[in-house]
C-alpha positions in Angstrom: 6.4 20.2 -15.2 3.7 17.8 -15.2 2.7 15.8 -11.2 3.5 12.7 -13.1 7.0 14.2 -13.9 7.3 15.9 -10.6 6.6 12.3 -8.9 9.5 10.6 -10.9 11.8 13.8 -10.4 11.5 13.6 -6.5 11.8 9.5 -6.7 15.1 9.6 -8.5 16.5 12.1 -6.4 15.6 9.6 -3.7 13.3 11.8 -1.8 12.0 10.5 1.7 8.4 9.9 1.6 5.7 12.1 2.5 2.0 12.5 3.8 1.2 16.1 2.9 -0.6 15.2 -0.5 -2.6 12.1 1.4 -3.6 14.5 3.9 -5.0 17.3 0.8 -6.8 14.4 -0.9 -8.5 13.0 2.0 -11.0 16.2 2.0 -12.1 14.8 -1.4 -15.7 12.5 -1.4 -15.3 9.3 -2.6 -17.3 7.8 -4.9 -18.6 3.9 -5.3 -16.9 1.3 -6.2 -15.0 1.5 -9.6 -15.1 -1.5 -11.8 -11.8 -3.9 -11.6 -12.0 -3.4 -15.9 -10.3 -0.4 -17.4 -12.6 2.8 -17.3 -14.5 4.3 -20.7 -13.0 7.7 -19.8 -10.0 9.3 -18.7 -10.3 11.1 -15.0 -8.9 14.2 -14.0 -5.3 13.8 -13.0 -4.7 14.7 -9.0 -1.2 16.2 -8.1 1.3 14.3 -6.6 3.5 16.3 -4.2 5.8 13.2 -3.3 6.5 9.8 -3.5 4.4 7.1 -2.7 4.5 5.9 0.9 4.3 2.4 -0.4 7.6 1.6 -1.6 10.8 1.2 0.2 13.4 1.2 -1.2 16.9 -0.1 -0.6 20.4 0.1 -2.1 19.6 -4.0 -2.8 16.7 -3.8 -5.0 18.5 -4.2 -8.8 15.3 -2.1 -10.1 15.0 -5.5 -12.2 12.2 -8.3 -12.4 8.7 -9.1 -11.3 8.7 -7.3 -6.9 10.3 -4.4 -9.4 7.3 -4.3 -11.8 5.0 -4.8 -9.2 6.4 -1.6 -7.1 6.2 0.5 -10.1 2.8 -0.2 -10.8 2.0 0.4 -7.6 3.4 3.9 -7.7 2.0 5.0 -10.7 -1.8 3.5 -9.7 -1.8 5.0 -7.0 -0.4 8.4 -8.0 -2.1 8.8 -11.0 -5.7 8.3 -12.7 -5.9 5.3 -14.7 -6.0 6.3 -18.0 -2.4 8.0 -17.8 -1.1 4.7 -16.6 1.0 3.1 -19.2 2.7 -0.3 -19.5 5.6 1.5 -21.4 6.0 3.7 -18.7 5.8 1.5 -15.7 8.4 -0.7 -17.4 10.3 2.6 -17.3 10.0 3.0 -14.2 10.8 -0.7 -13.1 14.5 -0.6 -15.4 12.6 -3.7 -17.3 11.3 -4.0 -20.8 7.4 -3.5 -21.6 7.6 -7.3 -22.8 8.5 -8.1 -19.4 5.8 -6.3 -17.8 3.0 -8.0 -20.2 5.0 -11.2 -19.5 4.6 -11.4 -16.0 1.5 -9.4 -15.3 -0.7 -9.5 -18.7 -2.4 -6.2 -19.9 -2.4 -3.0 -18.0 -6.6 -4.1 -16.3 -4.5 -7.7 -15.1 -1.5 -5.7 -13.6 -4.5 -2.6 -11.9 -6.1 -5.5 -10.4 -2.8 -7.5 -8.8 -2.0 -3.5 -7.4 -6.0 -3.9 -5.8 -5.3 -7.0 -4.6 -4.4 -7.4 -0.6 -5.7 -11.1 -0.1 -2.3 -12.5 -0.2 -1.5 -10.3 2.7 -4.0 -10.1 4.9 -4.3 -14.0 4.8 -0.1 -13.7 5.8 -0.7 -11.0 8.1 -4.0 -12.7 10.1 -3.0 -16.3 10.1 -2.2 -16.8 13.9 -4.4 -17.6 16.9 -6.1 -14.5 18.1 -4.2 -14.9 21.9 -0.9 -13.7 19.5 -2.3 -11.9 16.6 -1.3 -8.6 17.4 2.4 -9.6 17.9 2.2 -11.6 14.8 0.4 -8.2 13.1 3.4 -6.2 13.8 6.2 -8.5 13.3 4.8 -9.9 9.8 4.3 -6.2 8.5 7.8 -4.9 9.8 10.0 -7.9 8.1 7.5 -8.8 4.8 8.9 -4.4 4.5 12.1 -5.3 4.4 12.4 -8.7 3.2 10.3 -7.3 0.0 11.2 -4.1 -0.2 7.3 -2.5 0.0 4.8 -2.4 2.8 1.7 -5.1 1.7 -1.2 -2.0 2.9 0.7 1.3 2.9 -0.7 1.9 -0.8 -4.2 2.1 0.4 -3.4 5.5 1.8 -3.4 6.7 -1.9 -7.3 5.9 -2.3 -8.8 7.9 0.5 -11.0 10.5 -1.4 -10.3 9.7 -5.0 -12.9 9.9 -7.4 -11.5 7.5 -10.3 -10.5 3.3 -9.9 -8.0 4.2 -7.2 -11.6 4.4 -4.9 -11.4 0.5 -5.6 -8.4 0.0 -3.6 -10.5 0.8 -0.3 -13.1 -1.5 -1.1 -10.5 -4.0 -1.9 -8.6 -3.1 1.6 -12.3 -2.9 3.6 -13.5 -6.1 2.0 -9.8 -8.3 1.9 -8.2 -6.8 5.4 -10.8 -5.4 7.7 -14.3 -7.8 7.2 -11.6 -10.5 7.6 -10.5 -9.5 10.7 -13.6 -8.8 11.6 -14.9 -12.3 11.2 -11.5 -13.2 13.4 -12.7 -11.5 16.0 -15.2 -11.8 19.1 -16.8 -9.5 21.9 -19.1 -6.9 21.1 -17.9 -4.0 18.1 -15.7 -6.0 16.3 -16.1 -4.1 13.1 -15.1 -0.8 15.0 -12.2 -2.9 16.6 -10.9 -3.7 13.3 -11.4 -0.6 11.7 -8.8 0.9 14.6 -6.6 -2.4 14.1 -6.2 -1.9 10.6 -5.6 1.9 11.4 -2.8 1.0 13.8 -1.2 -1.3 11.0 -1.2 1.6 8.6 0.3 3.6 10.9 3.3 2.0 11.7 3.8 1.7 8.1 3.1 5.3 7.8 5.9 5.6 10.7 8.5 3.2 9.1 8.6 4.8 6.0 8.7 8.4 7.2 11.6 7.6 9.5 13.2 5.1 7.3 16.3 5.8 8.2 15.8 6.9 11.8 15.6 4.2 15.0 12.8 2.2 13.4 15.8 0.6 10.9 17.7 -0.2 13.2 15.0 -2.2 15.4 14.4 -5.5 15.0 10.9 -6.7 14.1 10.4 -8.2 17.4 11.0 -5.0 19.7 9.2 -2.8 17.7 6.7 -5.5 18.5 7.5 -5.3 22.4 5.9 -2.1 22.0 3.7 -1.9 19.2 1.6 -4.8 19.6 -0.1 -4.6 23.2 -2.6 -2.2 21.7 -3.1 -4.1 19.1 -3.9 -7.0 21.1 -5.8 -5.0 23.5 -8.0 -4.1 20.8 -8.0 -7.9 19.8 -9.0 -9.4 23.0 -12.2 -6.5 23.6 
């Protein structure tokens, strides 16, 4: 059994999520920054132990339309090399049709560079005076999860020591999520402040989804925030 097949196996048995294989591939270098076009050559294919950390999934979702597309593709990117990503088999994967993918998100290089793409959310995520921010961090993050049915960073995890187009995920996520927050913030280290705040916001993603049905569920946003935020905003503040 191919890791590509092994992923989909363990996602349709509805396997909880899991860190081992993010742990094994964050030993790997990186290399620079991959260009947002599709590559000349195919890369060699890392396994895949486990489900994406990215997705969450719920009883809800009908598997149908564009948030269903868009959490496909984001499981196979980050997964899986590039070249074995196909339209056909992320419509597969969505329930849709191929037309509908192309419909809504163009060819495969348009869809690879919406997956890259965390402006949308960091601009959600950081758009609150800095005396509230980390509140408004952690209670953004928690409900856009389960209004949307995906965490907007969690996928990141997936880049750390890949050497194919994946590596351009963590530019995307340095340049998109941390500079910005560094240019939010004041006092002296700011960029190693929001290095650590966007490591905190990644971890409590991390946390949700590999409890997602344990006491996290069945808190609302605005506790976890009770006792999330404060070192977020401790960090904030300098």
């Amino acid at each position: 059994m191919t890791s590509g097949q092994a992923t989909a196996s363990a996602r349709a048995s509805g396997s909880d999520p899991a860190s081992a294989s993010v742990a094994a591939r964050a030993s790997t270098p990186a290399s620079a920054s991959a260009p947002a076009s599709a590559p000349a050559s195919a890369s060699t294919p890392v396994p895949v132990s486990a489900p994406a950390l990215d997705p969450v999934r719920s009883a809800a979702d009908p598997g149908s339309g564009r948030d269903a597309i868009l959490r496909a593709a984001r499981r196979a990117f980050t997964q899986r090399p590039y070249a074995e990503v196909t339209i056909r088999g992320i419509a597969a994967d969505a329930g849709v049709s191929p037309s509908l993918v192309v419909k809504h998100f163009g060819r495969k290089e348009e869809l690879f560079n919406t997956v890259a793409d965390f402006g949308p959310a960091a601009e959600e995520l950081l758009d609150a005076p800095l005396d509230t921010l980390g509140r408004h961090l952690v209670v953004t993050l928690v409900s856009r999860r389960r209004e949307r049915q995906s965490d907007p960073l969690l996928r990141v995890v997936f880049s750390l020591g890949n050497r194919d187009e994946r590596s351009l995920l963590r530019d995307r996520f340095h340049e998109q999520v941390t500079d910005a927050l560094t240019a939010r913030l004041h006092g002296r280290e700011r960029a190693l402040r929001a290095e650590l705040i966007a490591g905190h916001l990644l971890g409590l993603g991390a946390t949700l989804s590999l409890h997602r049905d344990g006491a996290g569920a069945d808190a609302t946003p605005e506790h976890i925030a009770d006792l999330y935020a404060p070192a977020l905003q401790s960090l904030i503040d300098g």
